[in-house]
N, C-alpha and C positions, 0 to 999 in steps of 0.2 A: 504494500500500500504506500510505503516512502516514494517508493520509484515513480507512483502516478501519482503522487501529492507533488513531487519535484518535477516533472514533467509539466502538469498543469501550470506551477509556477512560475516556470520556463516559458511557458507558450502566453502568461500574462503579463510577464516582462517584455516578453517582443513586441506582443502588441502593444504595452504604452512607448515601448521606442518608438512605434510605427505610427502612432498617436501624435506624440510629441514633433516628430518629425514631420507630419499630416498639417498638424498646427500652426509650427515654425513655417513652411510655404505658405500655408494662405496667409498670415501675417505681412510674410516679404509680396506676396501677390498685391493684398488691397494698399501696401505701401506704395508700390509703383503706382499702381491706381492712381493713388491720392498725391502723387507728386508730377505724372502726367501735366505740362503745360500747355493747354490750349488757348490761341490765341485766336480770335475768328471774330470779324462783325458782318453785319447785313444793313446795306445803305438802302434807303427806298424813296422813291417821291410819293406824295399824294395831291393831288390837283384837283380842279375844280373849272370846266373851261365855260367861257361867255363868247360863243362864236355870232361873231355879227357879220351879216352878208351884204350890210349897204357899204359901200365904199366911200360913204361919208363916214363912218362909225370905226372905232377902233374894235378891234377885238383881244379879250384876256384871256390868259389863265393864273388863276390865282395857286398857288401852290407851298408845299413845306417838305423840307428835306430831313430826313429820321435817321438818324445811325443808331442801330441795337448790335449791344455788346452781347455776341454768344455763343463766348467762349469761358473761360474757366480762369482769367489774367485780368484786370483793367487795363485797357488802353488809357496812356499817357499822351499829353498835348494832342488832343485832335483836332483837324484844323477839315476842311472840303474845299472842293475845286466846284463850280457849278461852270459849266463850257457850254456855250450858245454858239451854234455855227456862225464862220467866218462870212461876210457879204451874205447876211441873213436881214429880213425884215421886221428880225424881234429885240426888243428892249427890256432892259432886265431893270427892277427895283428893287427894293426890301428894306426891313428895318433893319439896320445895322451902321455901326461910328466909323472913323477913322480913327488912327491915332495918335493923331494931335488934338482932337476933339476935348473938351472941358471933362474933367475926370468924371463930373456928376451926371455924364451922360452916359458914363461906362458903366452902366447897372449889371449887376449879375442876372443870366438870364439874356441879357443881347448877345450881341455878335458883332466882333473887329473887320474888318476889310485890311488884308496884308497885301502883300506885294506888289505889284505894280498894278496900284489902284486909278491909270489912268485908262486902264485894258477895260473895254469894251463889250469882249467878246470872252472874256476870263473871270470870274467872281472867285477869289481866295478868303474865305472866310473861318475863324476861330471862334469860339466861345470865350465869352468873359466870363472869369469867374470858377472855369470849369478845367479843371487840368486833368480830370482824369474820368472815364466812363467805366463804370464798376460791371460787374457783369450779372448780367439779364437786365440793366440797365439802359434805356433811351433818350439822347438829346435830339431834339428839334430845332431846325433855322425855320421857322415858318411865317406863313403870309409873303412870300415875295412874290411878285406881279410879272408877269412878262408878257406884252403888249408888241401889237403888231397892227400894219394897216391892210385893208383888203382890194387895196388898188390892184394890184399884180397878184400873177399865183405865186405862193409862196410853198415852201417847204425845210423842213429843218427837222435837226434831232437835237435835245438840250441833253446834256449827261452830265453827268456829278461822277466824282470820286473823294473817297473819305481815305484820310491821311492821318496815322498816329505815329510815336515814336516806334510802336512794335512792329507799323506794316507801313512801312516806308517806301515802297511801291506802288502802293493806294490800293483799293477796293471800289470796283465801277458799280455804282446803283443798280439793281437788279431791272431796273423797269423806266428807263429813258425814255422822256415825256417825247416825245413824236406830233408832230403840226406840219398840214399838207392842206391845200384848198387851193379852189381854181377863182381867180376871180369870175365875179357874171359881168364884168366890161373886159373887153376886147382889147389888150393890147394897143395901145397906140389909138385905138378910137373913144371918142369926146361922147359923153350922155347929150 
């Protein structure tokens, strides 16, 4: 009866070796898990268009640009590109400073105008106030305007790219606002 009392003892030793040892991986497994860095956002417009067909009348779209953080990191310093084609018939506005603007207009919650703020056809914008996007976390530029006339047919593509310190190559908006129409006067002939 020793021999199967040590036996048995035998075979409950190995299995908590095999236990202990079962344990220690999944430990080291959910560590890497949990130190995995993911760094990923999703840029997006959402718009709101006022298509006017007199050619006396402007036509809008009103719109806001959203970056969500969703990945598993903050993004640091995030700044956007908004791009309206070159020899296009659209005009960009929105709220946002420059800065050299009076500091009490730099509210947290707006948005800077960087780089060559005499560009056109380029909108480089920042958040004031806001160094970092946490994750599952969203900032909005929102309300900006971009207006066009319905004399000519027109056609364009507006694109955004969202820029942080971690993705420094930018991230293109998933869903670039797209405007095409024909005008109803004829080139070159007078109403």
């Amino acid at each position: 009866m020793s021999i199967h009392h040590e036996s048995v003892q035998e075979k409950i030793r190995m299995l908590k070796e095999q236990t202990t040892l079962y344990v220690d991986e999944m430990k080291r497994l959910v560590k890497e898990l949990d130190q995995k860095k993911e760094v990923s956002s999703v840029s997006y417009f959402t718009t709101s268009l006022n298509i006017s067909y007199d050619a006396d009348q402007e036509s809008l779209c009103l719109g806001s640009y959203h970056i969500r953080n969703i990945g598993n990191q903050p993004l640091t310093n995030p700044y956007i590109c908004i791009k309206l084609p070159d020899d296009s018939p659209f005009s960009f506005s929105g709220r946002y400073v420059y800065e050299h603007f009076n500091q009490n207009l730099k509210v947290s919650g707006s948005w800077e105008r960087i780089h060559d703020t005499s560009n056109k056809t380029e909108f480089w914008l920042k958040p004031i106030g806001k160094q970092t996007i946490e994750p599952n976390e969203t900032i909005s530029f929102t309300n900006f305007q971009i207006k066009w006339s319905h004399h000519l047919s027109y056609a364009g593509t507006i694109t955004g790219f969202t820029y942080c310190d971690e993705l420094q190559d930018g991230v293109l908006v998933i869903n670039p606002i797209n405007l095409n129409g024909m005008s109803s006067v004829k080139e070159g002939q007078d109403e």
